[in-house]
C-alpha positions in Angstrom: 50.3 26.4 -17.8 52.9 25.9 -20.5 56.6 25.9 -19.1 59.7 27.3 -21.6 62.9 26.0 -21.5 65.6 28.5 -22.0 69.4 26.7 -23.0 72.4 28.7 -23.4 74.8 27.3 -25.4 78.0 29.0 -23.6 77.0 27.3 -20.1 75.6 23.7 -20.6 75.3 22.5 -17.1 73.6 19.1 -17.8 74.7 16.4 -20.1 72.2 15.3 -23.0 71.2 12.1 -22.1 70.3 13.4 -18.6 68.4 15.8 -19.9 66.6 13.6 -23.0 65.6 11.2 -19.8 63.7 14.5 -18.2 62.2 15.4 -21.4 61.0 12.0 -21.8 59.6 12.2 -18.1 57.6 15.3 -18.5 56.1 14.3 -21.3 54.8 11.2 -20.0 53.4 13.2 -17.4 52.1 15.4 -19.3 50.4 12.8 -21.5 49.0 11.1 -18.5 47.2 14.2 -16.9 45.8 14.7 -20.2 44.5 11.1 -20.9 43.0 11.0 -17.2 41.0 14.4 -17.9 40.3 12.6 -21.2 38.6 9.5 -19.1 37.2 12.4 -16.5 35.2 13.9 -19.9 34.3 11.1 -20.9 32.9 10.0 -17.4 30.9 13.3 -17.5 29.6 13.1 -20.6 28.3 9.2 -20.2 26.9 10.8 -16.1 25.0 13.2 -18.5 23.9 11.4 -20.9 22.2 8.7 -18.3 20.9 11.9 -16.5 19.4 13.5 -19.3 18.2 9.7 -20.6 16.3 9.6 -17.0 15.0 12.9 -17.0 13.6 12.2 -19.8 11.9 8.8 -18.9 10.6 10.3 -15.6 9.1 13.4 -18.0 7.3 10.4 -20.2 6.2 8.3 -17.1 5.0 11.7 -15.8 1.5 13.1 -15.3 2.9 16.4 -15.8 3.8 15.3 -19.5 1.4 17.7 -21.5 3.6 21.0 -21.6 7.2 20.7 -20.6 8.5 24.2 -18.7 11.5 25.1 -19.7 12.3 25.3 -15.6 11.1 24.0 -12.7 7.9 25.4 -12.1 7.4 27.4 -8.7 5.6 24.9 -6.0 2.2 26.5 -5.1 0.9 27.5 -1.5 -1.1 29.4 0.3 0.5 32.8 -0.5 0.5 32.4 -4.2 -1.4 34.5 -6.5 -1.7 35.3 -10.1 0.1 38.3 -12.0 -3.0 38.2 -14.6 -6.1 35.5 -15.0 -7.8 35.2 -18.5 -10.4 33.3 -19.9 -9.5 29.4 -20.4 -8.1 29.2 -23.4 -9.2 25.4 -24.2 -5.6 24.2 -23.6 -6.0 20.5 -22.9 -3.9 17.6 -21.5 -3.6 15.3 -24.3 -4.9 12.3 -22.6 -5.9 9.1 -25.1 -8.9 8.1 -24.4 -9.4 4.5 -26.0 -10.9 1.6 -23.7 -14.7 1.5 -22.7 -15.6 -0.7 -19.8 -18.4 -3.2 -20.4 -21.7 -2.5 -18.3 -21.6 -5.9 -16.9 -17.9 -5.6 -15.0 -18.2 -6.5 -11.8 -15.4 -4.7 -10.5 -17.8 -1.5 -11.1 -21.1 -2.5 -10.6 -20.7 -4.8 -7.7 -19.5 -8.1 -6.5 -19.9 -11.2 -8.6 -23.5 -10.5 -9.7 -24.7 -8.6 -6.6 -24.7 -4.7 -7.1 -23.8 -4.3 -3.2 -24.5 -0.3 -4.0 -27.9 -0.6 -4.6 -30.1 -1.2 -1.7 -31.7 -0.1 1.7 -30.6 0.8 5.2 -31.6 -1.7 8.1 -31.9 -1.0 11.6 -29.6 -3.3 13.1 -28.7 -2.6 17.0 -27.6 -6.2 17.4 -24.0 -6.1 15.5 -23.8 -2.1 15.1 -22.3 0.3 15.9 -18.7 -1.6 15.1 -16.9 0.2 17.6 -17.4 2.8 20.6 -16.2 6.5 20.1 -15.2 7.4 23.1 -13.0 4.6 23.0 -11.0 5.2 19.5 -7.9 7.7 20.9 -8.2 9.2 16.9 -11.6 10.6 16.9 -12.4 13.8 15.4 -14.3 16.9 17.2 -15.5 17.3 14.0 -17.3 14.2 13.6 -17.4 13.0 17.4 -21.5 13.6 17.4 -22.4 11.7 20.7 -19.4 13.7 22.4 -21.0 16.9 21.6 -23.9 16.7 22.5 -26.3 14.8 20.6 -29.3 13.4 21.8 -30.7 10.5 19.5 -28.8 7.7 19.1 -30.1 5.7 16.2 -27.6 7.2 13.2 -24.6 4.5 14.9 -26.9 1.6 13.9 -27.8 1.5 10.4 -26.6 -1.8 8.2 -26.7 -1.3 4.4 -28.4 -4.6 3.1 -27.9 -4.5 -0.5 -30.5 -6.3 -2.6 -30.2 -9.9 -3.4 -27.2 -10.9 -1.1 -25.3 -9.7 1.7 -22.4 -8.4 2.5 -19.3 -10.2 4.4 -19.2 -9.0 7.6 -16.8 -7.0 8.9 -13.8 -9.2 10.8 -11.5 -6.7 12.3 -8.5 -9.5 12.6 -9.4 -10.6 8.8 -9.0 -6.9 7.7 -5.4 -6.5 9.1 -4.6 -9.4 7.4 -5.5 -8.3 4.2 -3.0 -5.3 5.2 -0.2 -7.2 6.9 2.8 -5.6 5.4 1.4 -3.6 3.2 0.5 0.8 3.1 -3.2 1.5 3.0 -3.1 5.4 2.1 -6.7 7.4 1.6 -6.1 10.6 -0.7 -8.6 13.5 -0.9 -10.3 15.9 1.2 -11.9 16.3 4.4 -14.4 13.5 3.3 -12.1 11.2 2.9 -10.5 12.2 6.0 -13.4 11.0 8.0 -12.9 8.2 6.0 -9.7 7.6 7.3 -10.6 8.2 10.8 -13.2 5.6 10.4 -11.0 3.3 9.4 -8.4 3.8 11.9 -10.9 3.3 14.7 -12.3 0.3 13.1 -8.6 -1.3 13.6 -6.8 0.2 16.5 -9.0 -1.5 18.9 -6.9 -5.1 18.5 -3.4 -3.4 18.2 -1.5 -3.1 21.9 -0.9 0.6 22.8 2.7 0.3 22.8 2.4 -1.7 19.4 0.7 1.5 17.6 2.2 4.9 16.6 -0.2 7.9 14.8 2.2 10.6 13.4 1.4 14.8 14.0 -1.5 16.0 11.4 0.5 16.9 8.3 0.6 16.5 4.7 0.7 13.1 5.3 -0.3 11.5 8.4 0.5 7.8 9.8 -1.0 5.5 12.0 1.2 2.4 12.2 0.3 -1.3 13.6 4.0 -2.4 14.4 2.6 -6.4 14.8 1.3 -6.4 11.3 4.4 -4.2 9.4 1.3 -2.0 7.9 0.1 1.6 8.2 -3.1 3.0 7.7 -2.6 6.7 6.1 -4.2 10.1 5.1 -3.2 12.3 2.8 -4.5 16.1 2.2 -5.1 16.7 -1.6 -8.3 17.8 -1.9 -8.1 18.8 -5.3 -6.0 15.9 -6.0 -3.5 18.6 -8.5 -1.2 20.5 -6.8 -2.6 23.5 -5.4 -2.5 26.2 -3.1 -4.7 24.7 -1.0 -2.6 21.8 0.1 -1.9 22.6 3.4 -3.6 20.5 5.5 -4.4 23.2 8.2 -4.3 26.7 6.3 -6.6 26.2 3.5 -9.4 28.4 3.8 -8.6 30.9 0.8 -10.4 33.0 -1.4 -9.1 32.0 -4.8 -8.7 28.5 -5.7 -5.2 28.3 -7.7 -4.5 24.9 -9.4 -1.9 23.3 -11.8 -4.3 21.4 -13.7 -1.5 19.4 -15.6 0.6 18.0 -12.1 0.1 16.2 -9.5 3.8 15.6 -8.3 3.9 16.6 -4.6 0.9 14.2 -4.0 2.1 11.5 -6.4 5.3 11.6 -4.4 3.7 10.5 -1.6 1.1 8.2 -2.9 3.1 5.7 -5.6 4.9 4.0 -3.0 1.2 2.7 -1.3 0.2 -0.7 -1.6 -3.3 0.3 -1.8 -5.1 3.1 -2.6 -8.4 4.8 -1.8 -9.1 8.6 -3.6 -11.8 10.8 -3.4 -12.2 14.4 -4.7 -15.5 16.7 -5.1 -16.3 19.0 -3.1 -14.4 21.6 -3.2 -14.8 22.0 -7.0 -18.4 23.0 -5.7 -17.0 26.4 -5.0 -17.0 28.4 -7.5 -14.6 29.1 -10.3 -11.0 27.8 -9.7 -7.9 29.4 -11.2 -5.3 27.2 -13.5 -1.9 28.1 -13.1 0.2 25.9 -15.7 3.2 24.2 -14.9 4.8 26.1 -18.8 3.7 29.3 -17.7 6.5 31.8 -16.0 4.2 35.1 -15.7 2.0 34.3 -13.6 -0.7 34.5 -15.9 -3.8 32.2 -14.8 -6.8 31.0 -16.7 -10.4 30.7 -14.8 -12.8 27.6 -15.8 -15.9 26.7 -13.6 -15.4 24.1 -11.2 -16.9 21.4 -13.5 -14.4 21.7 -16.5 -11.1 22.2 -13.7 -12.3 19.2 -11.9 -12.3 17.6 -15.1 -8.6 18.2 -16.3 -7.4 17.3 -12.4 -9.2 13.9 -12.7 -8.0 13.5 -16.4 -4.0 14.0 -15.0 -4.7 11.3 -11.8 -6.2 9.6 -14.6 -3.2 9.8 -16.8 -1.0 8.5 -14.1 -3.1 5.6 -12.8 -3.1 4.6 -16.5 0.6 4.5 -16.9 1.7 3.3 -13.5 -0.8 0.7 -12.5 -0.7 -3.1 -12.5 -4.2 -4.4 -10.9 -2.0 -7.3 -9.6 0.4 -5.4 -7.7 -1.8 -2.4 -6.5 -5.1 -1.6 -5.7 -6.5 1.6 -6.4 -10.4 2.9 -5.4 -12.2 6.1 -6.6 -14.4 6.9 -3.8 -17.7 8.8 -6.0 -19.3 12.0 -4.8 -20.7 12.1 -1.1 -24.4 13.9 -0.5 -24.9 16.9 1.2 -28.7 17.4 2.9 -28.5 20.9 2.9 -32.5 21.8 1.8 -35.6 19.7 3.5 -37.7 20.8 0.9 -36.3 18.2 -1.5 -37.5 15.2 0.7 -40.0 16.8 2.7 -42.1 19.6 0.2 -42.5 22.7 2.2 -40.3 22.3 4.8 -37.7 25.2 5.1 -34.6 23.6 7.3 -32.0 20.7 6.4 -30.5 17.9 8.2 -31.0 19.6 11.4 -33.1 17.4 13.6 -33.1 14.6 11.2 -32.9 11.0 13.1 -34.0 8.4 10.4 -33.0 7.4 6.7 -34.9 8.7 3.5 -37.4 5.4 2.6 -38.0 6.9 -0.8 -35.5 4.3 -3.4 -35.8 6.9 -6.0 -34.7 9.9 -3.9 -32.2 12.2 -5.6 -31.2 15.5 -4.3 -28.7 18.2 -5.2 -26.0 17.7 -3.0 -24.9 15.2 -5.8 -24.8 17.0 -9.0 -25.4 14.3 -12.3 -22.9 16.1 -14.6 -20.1 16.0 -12.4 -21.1 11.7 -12.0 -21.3 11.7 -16.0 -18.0 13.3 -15.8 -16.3 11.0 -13.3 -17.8 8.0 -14.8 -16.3 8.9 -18.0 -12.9 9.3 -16.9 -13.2 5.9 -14.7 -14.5 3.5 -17.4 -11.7 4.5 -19.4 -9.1 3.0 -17.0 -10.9 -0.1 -17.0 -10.0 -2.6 -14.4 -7.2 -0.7 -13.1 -9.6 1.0 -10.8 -12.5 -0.1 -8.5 -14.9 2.0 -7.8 -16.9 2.7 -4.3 -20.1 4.4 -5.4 -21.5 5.5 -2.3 -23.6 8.2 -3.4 -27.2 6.7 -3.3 -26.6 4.8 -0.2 -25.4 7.7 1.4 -28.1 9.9 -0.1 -30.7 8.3 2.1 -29.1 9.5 5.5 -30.4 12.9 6.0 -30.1 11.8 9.5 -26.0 11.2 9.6 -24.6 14.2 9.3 -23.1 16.2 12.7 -25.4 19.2 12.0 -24.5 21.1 14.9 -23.5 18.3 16.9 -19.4 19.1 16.6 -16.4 21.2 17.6 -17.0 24.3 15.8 -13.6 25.8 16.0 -14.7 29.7 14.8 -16.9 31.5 17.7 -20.7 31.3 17.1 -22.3 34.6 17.0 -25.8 35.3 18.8 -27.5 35.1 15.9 -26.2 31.8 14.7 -27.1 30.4 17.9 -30.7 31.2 17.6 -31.1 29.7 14.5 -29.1 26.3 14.9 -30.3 25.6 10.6 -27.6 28.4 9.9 -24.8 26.7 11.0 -25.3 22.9 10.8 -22.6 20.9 9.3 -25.0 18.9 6.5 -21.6 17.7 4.6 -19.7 15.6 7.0 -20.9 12.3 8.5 -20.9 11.5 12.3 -18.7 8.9 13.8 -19.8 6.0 14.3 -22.2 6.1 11.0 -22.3 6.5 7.6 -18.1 6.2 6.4 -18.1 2.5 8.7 -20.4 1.4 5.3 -18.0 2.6 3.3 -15.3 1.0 4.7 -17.2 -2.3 4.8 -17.8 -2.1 1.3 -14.0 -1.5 0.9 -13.4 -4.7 2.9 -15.2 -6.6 0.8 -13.6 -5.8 -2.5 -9.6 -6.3 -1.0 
């Protein structure tokens, strides 16, 4: 606000130099506010500047880098739905493909010269199972076999022997070493949950109960060893992309909805990990999945067949792993495709059941059913050798192809009622996908041992 002076010349009540000396005051204090909201627009612009400068560095560090929005996108859950889906349109994510991994690493095909992934299973009732179920506090229903009911024993003592050498053995106290102070954080689907579990009752056993914590189920669950200052983690991303699926509870949905080109509310949870074990397959198996990108503002999604979807979401991990990965600093694991046994036919010709009933490994090296499919490993394999050494990958697909016999079948919490006719015909609802505990993960988790 501007302030007139008004002087009347007939009735001068203050002398001159009185009043030059307030002139001369305002003014200065006039100039003052005016220089400090100066320095105050200055401030701003310089605040802005660094926060458009790191906007724009997180945007280029970014997975999510392929199509900027011009807003925030909206963050998917179970309740969202497309306004319109149309064909893909081809969009792609823009990710340079340049290195090519040598056949011979050894970080992919084994350790040192032994391909520990290619072998056979060995009865071994001497130094397996590696722990007791009933005493690991963290078990699953889901994967808790002998608890449920089941009568043969033998899936809890299987050693993989790989061919030409042996693995170390597993050391309990040696493995929390490896993970004093540091995060150990599995990320994928229910797989890789059992995964998890396996884990976590492979260690808890040495750690005091009042020395040990494991957080609710959530997006991100904890189980902390407060001795060693380490944590041994799970988190739900089953499609590894944000999706509407991400709820770790409430995912059972009709339409798969994905953001192909983002992974940020995982990654926002995974980057800080020390070490790192992913998996993702499964659910791409599905049917088609809807893409939902992070530039579009309609609603408008694209369909693609679980192949070419899975393929974009590994290319954006991809993307990020090769950006934000040192090998020296963090380890990072892709965990390959887990077998399902859901047709006897394909190992025993005329049969009409699956792994219902099974109690010993497939003997057959060459066996190769269709619970792995080979373009989706062509795919992955591609996308792995081009990140080089900055991932190591646990191929546990043929190993795990040969136990028809490890799966829960219908030896489980089933957590839906069964209906009359289910339980007349125990094939029709056997769980051929997961793996029982102890059993077929506690390889996969040696194998993980001996690459840390």
């Amino acid at each position: 606000m501007v302030t007139v002076w008004r002087w009347s010349r007939k009735r001068n009540h203050y002398p001159l130099i009185p009043l030059v000396f307030m002139v001369f005051i305002a003014a200065s204090v006039l100039y003052k506010d005016l220089k400090i909201q100066s320095v105050q627009e200055q401030a701003d612009h310089i605040h802005r500047h660094h926060q458009l400068q790191l906007t724009q560095n997180l945007e280029y560090t970014s997975p999510n880098n392929f199509d900027k929005p011009k807003s925030s996108p909206v963050v998917l859950d179970r309740f969202t739905t497309c306004n319109t889906t149309v064909k893909y349109s081809g969009h792609t994510l823009g990710w340079d493909q340049g290195y090519h991994m040598p056949e011979s690493d050894h970080r992919r095909s084994g350790l040192e010269d032994c391909d520990v992934f290619s072998g056979k299973w060995v009865f071994d009732n001497s130094f397996y199972p590696l722990y007791n179920g009933s005493d690991c506090p963290y078990m699953s229903d889901q994967l808790a076999c002998h608890k449920h009911g089941r009568p043969d024993l033998g899936y809890k003592y299987w050693k993989w022997q790989p061919h030409g050498c042996n693995l170390k053995r597993w050391n309990v106290i040696d493995m929390w070493e490896k993970l004093r102070g540091k995060r150990l954080m599995f990320v994928g689907d229910s797989l890789n949950r059992g995964q998890w579990i396996s884990m976590v009752c492979l260690l808890q056993s040495v750690i005091p109960a009042d020395k040990r914590s494991m957080s609710p189920n959530a997006h991100l669950t904890i189980f902390r060893a407060e001795d060693y200052n380490a944590s041994v983690e799970f988190l739900w991303a089953p499609l590894l992309v944000d999706s509407n699926s991400d709820d770790p509870v409430n995912h059972r949905l009709s339409d798969r909805i994905i953001r192909p080109d983002s992974a940020l509310r995982h990654l926002s949870k995974w980057e800080k990990a020390d070490i790192l074990v992913f998996n993702t397959y499964l659910w791409w198996r599905q049917g088609p999945v809807k893409l939902l990108w992070s530039s579009e503002q309609n609603g408008v999604c694209e369909e693609l067949d679980g192949l070419g979807a899975m393929e974009l979401a590994m290319k954006t991990w991809a993307k990020w792993v090769e950006s934000s990965i040192d090998p020296l600093k963090k380890q990072v694991f892709f965990v390959t495709m887990s077998p399902t046994h859901l047709w006897s036919r394909e190992w025993n010709p005329g049969s009409e059941g699956n792994c219902y009933r099974e109690s010993s490994p497939i003997k057959q090296d060459t066996y190769w059913g269709s619970g792995s499919d080979l373009p989706t490993m062509r795919m992955v394999d591609m996308v792995l050798r081009e990140l080089g050494l900055k991932v190591i990958v646990l191929n546990i697909t043929q190993l795990s192809e040969y136990r028809k016999d490890g799966h829960p079948s219908i030896y489980r919490k089933f957590w839906e009622a069964l209906s009359p006719e289910q339980l007349s015909k125990p094939e029709s609802y056997s769980d051929c996908i997961h793996w029982c505990l102890p059993g077929v993960p506690d390889v996969w988790n040696e194998l993980l041992f001996n690459f840390l």
